[in-house]
C-alpha positions in Angstrom: 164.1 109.4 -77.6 161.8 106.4 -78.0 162.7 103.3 -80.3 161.2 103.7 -83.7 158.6 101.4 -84.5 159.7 99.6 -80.9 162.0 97.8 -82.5 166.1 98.5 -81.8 168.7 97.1 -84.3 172.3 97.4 -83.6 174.6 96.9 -86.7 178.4 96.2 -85.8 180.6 96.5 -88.9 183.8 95.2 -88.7 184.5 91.6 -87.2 186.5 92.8 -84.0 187.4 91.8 -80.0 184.8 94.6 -79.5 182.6 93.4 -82.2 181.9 89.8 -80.4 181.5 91.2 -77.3 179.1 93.9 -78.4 177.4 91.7 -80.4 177.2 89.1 -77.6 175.6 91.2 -75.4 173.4 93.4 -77.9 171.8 90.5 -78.0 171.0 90.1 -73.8 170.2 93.7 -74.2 167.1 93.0 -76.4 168.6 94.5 -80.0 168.5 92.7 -82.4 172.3 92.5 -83.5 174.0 92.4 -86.6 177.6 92.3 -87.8 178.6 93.6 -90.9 181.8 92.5 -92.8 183.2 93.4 -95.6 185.8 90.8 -96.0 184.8 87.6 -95.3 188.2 85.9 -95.1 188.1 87.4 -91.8 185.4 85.4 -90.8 187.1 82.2 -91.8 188.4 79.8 -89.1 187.1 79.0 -86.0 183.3 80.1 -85.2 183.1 83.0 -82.6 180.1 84.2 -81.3 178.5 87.1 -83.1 174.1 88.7 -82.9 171.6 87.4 -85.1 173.0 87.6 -87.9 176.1 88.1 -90.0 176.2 90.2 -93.4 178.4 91.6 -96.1 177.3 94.7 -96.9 175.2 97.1 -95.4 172.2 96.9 -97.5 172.0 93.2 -96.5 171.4 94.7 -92.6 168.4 96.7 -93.7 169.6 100.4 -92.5 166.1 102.1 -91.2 165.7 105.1 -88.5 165.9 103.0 -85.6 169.2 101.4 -86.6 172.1 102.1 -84.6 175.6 101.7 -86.7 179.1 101.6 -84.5 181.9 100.6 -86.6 184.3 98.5 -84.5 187.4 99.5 -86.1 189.3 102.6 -87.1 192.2 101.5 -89.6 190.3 99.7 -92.1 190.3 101.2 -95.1 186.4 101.0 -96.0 185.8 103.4 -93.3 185.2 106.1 -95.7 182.2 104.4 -98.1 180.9 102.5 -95.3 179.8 105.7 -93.3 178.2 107.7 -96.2 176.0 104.4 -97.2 175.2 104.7 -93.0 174.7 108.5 -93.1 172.3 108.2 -96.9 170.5 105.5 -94.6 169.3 107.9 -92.6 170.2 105.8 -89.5 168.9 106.4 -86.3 172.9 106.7 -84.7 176.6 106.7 -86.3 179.4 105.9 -83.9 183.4 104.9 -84.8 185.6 104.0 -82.1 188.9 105.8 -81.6 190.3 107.9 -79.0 189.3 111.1 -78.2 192.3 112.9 -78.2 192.9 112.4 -82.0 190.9 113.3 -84.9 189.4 110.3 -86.9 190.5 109.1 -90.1 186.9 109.0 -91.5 186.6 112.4 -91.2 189.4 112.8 -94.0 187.8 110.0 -95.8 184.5 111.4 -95.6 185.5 114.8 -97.1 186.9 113.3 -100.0 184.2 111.3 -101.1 182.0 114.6 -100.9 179.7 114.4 -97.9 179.1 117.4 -96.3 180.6 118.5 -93.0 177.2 118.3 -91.4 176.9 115.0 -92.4 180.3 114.5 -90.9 179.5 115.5 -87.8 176.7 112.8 -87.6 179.4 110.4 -87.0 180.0 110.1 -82.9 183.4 109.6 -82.1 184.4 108.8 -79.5 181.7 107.0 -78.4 180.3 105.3 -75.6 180.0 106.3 -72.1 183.6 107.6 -70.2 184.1 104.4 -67.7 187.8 104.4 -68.7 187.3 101.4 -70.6 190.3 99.3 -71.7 189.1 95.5 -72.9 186.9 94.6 -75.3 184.4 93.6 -73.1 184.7 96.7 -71.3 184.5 99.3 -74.4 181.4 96.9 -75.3 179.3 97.4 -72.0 180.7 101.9 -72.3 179.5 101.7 -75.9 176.0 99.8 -75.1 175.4 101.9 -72.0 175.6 105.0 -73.9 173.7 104.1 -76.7 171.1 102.8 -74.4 170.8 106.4 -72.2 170.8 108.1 -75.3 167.9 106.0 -77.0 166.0 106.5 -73.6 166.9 110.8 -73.3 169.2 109.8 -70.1 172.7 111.2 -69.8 174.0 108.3 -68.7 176.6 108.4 -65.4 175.5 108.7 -62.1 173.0 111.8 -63.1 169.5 110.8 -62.6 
């Protein structure tokens, strides 16, 4: 699938270990990177590296078709609104991280607020490709690699 407009945008919503790094290297990667988060005590103290830019809400990161949203964190308890303002978006890609083996808690949250289940299933999870990644800076690089094949129609792995 080709970039819309040629222009990628990667929007990281909640302030995370994975958030820096993805953010860090969104950035190398030629997206333009922003990190969306809710609660900005949690960006008080010392500065850490983030993208381009940092935000809110998600109307202040200008949702469009060729956004890509992964949100960084699975126990906050925004989850819920913070997906169906992503899937009304029309983004170009939802992702959540979690593991694989267990069913999300946004997909709970998610019905309750009303959206449909096909909406639902818009939302990736888990995402990223399968490198068996542990650190932040590893679950960065499997999410950014996958997002990358996908955008390009590649399956990512050692298919080619």
């Amino acid at each position: 699938m080709a970039d819309v407009a040629g222009h990628r945008r990667l929007v990281v919503v909640f302030e995370s270990p994975v958030a820096e790094a993805m953010l860090r290297l969104a950035v190398e990667l030629g997206f333009k990177a922003v990190l969306v988060e809710p609660d900005e005590v949690r960006l008080q103290g010392t500065p850490r590296p983030h993208g381009d830019q940092v935000v809110h809400d998600l109307a202040a990161a200008d949702l469009d078709e060729g956004t890509d949203v992964v949100l960084s964190d699975h126990h906050r308890a925004e989850i819920g609104v913070v997906l169906k303002e992503a899937l009304a978006a029309r983004t170009r890609w939802i992702g959540i991280l979690g593991k694989p083996a267990v069913e999300g808690p946004h997909v709970a949250m998610l019905r309750e607020l009303g959206v449909p289940a096909a909406e639902i299933g818009r939302v990736h999870r888990p995402i990223g490709l399968n490198i068996g990644a542990r650190t932040p800076a590893e679950i960065a690089v499997a999410t950014l690699a996958g997002l990358i094949a996908e955008r390009n129609g590649r399956p990512g792995g050692f298919e080619f």
